[in-house]
N, CA, C and O of each residue as an XYZ file, in Angstrom:
544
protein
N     -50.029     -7.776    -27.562
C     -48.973     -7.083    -26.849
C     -49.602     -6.329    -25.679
O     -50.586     -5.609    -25.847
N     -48.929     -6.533    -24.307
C     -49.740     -5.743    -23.532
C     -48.991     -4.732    -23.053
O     -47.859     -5.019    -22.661
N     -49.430     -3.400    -22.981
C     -49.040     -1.972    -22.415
C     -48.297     -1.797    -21.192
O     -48.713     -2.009    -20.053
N     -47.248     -1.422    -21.512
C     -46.504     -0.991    -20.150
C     -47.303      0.270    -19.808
O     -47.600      1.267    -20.467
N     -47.637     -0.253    -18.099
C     -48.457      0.334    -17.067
C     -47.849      1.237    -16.279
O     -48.328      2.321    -15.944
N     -46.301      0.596    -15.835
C     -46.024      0.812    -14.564
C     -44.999      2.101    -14.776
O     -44.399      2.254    -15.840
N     -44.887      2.835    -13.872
C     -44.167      4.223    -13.797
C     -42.690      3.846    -13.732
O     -42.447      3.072    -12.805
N     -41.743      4.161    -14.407
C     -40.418      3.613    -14.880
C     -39.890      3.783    -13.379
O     -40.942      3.946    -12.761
N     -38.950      3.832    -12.538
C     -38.190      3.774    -11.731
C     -37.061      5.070    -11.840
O     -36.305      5.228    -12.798
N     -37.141      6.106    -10.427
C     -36.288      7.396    -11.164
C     -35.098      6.983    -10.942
O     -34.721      6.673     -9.812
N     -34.118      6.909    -12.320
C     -32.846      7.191    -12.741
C     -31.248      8.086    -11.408
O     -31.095      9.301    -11.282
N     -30.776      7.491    -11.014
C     -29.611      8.320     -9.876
C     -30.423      7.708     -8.992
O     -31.160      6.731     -9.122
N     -30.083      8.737     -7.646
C     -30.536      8.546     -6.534
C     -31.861      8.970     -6.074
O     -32.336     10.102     -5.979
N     -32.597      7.252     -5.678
C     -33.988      7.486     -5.188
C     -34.571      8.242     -4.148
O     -35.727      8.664     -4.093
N     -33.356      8.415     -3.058
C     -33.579      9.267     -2.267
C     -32.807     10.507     -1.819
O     -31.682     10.677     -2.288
N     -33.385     11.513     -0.829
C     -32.761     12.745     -1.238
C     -31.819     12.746     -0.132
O     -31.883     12.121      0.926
N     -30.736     13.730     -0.647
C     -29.499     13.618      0.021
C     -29.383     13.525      1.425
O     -30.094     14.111      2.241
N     -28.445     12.754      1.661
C     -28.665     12.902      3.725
C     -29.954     12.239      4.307
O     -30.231     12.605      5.450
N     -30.547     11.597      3.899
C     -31.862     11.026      4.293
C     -31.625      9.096      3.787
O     -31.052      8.998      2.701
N     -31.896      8.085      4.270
C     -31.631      6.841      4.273
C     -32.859      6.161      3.628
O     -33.758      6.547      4.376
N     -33.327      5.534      2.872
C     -33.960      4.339      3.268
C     -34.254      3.620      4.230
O     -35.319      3.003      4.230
N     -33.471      3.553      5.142
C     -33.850      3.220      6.344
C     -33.384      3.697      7.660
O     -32.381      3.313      8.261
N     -34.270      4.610      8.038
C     -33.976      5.621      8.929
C     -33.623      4.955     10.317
O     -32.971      5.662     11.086
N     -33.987      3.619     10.761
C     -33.452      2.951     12.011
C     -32.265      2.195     11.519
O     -31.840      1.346     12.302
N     -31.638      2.331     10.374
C     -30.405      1.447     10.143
C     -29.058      2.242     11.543
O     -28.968      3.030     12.484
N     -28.306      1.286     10.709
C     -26.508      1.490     11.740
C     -26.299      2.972     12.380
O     -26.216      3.832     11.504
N     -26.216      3.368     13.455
C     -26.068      4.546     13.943
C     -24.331      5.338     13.124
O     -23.508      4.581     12.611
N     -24.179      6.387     13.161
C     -23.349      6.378     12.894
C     -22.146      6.055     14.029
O     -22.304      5.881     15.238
N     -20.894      6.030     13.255
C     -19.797      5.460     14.335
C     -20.131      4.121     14.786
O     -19.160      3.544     15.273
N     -21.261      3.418     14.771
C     -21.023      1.633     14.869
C     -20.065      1.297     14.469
O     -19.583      1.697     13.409
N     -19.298      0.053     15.620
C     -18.498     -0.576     14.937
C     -18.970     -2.109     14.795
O     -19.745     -2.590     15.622
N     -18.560     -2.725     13.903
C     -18.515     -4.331     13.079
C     -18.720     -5.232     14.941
O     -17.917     -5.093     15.865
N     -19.685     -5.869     14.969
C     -19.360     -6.939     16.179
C     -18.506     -7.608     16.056
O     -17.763     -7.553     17.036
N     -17.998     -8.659     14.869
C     -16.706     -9.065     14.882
C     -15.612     -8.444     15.335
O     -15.103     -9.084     16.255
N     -14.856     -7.139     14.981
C     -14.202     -6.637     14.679
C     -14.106     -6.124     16.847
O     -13.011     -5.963     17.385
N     -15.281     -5.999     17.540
C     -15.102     -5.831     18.893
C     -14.972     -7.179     19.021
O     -13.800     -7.409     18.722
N     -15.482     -8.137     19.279
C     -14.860     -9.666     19.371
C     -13.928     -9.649     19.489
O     -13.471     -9.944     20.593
N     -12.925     -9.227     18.227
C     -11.400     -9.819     18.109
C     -10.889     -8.872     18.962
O      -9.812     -9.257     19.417
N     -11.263     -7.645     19.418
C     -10.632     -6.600     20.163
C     -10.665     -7.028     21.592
O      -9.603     -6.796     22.170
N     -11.372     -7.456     22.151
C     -11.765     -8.201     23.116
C     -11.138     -9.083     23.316
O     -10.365     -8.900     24.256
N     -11.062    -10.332     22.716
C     -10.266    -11.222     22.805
C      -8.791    -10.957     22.748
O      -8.025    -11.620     23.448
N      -8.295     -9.874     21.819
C      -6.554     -9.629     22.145
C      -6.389     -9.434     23.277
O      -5.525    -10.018     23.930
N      -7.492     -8.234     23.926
C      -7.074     -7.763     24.852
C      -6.794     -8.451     26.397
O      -6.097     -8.102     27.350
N      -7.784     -9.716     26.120
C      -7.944    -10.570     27.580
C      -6.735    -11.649     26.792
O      -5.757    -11.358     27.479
N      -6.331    -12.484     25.988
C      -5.479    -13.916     25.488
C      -4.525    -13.086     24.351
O      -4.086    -13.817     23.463
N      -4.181    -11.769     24.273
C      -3.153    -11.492     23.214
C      -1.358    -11.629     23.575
O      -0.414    -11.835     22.812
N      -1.405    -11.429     24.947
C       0.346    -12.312     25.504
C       0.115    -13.351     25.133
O       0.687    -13.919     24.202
N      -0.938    -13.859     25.930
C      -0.636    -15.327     25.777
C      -0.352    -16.003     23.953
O       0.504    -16.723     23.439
N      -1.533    -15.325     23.481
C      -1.384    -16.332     22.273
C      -0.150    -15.632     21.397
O       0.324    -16.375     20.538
N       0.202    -14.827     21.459
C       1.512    -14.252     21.314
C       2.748    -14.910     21.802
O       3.570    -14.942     20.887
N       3.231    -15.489     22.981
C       3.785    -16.071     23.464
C       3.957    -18.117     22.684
O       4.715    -19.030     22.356
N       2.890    -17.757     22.792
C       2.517    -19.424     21.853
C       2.884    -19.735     20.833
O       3.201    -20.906     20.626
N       2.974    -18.562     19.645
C       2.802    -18.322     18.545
C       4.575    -18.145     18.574
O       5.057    -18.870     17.704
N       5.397    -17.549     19.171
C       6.867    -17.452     19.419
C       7.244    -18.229     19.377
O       7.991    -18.381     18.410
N       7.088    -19.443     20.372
C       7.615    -20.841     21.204
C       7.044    -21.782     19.972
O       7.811    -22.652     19.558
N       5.844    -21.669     19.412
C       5.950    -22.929     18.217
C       6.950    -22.171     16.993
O       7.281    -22.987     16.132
N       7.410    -20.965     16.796
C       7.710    -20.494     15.594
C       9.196    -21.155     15.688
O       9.757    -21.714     14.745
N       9.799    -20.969     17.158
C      11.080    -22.000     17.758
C      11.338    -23.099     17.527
O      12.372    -23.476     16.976
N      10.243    -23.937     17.995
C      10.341    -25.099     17.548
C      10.275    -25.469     16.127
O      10.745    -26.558     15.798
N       9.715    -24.646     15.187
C      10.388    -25.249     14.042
C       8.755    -25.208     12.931
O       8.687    -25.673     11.793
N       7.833    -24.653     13.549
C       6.481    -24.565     12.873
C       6.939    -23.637     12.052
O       7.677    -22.679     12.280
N       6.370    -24.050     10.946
C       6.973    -22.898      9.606
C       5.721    -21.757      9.188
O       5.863    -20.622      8.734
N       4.645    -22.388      9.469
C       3.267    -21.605      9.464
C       3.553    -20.414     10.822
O       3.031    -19.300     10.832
N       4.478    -20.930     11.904
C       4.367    -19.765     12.514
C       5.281    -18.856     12.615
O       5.161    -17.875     13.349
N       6.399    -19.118     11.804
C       7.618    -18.416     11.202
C       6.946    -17.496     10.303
O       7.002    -16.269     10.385
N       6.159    -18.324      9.239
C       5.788    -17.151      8.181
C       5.119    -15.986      9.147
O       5.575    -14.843      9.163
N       3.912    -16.425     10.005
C       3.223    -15.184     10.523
C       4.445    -14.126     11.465
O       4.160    -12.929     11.498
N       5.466    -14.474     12.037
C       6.165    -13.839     12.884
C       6.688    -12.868     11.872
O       6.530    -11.647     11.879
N       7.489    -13.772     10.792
C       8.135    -13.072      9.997
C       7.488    -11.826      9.346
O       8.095    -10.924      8.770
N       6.096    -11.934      9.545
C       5.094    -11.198      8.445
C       4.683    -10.015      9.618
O       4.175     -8.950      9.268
N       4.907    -10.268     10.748
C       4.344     -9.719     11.734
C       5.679     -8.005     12.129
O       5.537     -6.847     12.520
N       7.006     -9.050     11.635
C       7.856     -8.333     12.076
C       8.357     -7.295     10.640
O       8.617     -6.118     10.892
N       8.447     -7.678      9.491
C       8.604     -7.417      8.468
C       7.334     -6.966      7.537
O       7.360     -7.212      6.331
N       6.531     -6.484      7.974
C       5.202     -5.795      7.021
C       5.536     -5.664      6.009
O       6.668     -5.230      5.802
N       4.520     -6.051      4.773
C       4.875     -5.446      3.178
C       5.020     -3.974      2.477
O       5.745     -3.418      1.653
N       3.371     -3.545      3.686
C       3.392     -2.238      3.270
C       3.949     -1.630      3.601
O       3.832     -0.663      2.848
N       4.919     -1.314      4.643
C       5.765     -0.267      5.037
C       7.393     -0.681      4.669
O       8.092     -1.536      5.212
N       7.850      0.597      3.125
C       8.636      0.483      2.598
C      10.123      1.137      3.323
O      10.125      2.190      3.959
N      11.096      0.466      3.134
C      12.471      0.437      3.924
C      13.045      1.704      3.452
O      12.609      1.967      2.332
N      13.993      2.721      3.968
C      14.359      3.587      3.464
C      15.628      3.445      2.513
O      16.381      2.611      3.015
N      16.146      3.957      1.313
C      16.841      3.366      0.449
C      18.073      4.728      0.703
O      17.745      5.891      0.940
N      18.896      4.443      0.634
C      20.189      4.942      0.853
C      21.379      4.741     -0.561
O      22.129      3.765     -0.581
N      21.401      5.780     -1.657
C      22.745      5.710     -2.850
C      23.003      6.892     -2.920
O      22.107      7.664     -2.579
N      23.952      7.303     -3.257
C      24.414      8.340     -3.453
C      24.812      8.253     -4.980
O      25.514      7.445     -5.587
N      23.874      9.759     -5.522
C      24.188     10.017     -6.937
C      24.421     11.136     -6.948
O      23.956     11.921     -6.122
N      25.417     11.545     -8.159
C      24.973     13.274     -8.151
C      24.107     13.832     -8.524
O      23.209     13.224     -9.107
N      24.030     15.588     -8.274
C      23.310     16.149     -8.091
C      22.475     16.121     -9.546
O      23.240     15.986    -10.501
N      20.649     16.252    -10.005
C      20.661     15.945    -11.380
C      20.512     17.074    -12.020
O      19.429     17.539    -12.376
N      21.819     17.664    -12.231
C      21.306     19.010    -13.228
C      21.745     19.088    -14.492
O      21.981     20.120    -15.120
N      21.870     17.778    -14.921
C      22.302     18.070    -16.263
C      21.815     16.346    -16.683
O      21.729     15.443    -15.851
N      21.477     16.175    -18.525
C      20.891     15.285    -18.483
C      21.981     13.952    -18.444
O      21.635     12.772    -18.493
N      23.451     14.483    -18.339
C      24.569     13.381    -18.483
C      24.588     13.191    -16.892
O      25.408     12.341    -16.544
N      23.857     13.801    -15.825
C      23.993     13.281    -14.622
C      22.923     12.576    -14.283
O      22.718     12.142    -13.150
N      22.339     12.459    -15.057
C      20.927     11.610    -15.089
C      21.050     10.185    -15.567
O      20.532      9.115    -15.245
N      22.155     10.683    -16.681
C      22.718      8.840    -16.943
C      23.619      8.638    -16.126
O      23.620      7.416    -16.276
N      24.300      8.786    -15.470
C      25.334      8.870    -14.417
C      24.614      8.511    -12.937
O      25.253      7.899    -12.080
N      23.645      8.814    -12.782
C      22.781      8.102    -11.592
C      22.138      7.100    -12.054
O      22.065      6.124    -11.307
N      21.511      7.024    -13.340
C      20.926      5.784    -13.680
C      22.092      4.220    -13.664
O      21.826      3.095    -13.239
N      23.055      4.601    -14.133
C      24.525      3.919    -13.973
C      24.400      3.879    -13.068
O      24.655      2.675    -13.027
N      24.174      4.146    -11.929
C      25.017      3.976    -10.308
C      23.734      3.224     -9.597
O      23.784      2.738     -8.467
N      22.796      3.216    -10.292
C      21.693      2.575     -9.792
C      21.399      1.366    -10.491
O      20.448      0.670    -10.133
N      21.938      1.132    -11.204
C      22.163     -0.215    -11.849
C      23.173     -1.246    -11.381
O      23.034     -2.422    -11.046
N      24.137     -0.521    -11.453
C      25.427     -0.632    -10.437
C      25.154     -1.716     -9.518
O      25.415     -2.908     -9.352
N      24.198     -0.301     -8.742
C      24.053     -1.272     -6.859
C      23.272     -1.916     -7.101
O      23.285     -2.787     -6.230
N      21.973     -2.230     -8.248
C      21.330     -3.630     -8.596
C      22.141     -4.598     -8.442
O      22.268     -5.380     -7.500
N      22.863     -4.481     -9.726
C      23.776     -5.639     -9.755
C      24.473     -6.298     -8.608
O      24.767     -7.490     -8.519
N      24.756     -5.068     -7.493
C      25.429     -5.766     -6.471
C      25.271     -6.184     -5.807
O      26.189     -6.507     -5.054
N      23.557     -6.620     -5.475
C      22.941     -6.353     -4.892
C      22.504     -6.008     -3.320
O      22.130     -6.724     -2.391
N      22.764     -4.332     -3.486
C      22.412     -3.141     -2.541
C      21.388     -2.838     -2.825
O      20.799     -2.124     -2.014
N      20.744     -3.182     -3.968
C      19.492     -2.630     -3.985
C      18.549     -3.483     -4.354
O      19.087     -4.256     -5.146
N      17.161     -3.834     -4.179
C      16.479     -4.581     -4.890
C      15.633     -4.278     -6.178
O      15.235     -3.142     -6.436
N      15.448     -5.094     -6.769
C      14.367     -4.590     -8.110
C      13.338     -4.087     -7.918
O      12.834     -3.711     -8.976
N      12.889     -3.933     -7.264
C      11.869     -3.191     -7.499
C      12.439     -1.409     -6.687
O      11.719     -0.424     -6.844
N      13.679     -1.329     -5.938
C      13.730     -0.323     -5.249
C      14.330      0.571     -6.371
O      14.202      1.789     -6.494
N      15.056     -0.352     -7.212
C      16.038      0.302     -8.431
C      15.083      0.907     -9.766
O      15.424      1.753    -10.593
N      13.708      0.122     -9.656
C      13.149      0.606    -10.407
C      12.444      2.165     -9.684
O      12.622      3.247    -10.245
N      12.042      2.097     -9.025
C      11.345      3.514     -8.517
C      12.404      4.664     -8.222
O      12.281      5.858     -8.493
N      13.448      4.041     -7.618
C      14.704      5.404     -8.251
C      14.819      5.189     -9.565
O      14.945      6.390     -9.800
N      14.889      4.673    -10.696
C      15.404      4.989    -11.988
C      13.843      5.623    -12.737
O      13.886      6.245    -13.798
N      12.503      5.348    -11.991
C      11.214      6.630    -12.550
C      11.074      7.474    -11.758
O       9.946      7.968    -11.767
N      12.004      8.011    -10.794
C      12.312      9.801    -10.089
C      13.229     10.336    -10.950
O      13.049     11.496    -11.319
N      14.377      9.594    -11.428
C      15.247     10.232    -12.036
C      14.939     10.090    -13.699
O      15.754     10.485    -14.533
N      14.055      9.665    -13.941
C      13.074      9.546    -15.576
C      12.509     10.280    -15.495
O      12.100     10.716    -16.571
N      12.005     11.044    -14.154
C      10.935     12.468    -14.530
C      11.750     13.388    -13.959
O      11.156     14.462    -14.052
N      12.683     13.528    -13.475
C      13.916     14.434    -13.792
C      14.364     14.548    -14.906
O      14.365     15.721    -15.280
N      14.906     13.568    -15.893
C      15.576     13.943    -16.978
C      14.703     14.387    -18.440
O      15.118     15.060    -19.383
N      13.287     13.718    -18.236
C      11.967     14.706    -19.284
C      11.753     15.991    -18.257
O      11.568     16.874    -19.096
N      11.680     16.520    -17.230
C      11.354     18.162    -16.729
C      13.122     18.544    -17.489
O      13.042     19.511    -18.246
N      14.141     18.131    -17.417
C      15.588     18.723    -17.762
C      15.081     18.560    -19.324
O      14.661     19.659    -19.687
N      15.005     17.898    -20.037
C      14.840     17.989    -21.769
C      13.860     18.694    -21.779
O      13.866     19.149    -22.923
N      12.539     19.321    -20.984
C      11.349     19.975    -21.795
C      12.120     21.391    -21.343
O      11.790     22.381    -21.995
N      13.348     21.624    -20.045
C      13.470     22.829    -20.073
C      14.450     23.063    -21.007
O      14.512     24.223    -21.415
N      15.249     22.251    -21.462
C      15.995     22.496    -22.691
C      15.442     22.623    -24.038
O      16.099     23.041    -24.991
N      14.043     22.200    -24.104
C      13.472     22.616    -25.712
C      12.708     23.868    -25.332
O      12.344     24.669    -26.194
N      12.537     23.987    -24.428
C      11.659     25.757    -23.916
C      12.621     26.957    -24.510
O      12.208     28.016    -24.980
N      14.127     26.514    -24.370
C      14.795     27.767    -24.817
C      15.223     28.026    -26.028
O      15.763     29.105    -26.275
């Protein structure tokens, strides 16, 4: 069996805070060369290929429908939702909005997933209304 020699390797961080491994690495605030590329390039061919990208979406290219559509309609930025319930101060108005939000599911005014995130605002309304009713 032969003897471990070598000095173990220290555990966390090898070096001390604010100090690099490699002191000529990325300045701070560098940005990605790609990332100026593509900035560059919008900025000199972004009408144009914009324009291109319109006129085939017209004609009937469905690859460029999806991007328009995606362009114009973002996922992440959520639509503002508009129902009117009453006010929730009691826990029978809590089923009474949950009703009315089911309601406009069904009718559909609202979508599933919008009906679900109003019916868990008004689910942590109606547990804060039951914990203040077992407090007294």
């Amino acid at each position: 069996m032969i003897p471990f020699t070598e000095t173990p390797r220290p555990r966390g961080r090898p070096f001390a805070k604010g100090v690099s491994g490699n002191p000529a690495g990325r300045p701070i605030g560098a940005r990605n060369k790609r990332t100026l590329l593509g900035e560059a390039l919008l900025d000199t061919m972004g009408q144009s290929l914009l324009t291109t990208l319109i006129s085939r979406a017209l004609e009937g290219d469905m690859m460029a429908m999806r991007i328009c559509i995606g362009l114009m309609f973002p996922k992440g930025i959520p639509q503002r939702i508009e129902i009117a319930f009453p006010a929730l101060a009691t826990l029978g108005d809590c089923l009474n909005a949950q009703a009315a939000i089911i309601a406009a599911a069904a009718a559909g005014e609202l979508t599933l997933e919008e009906a679900k995130a109003l019916s868990g605002l008004i689910e942590t309304q109606r547990a804060a209304l039951h914990h203040a009713e077992q407090a007294k």
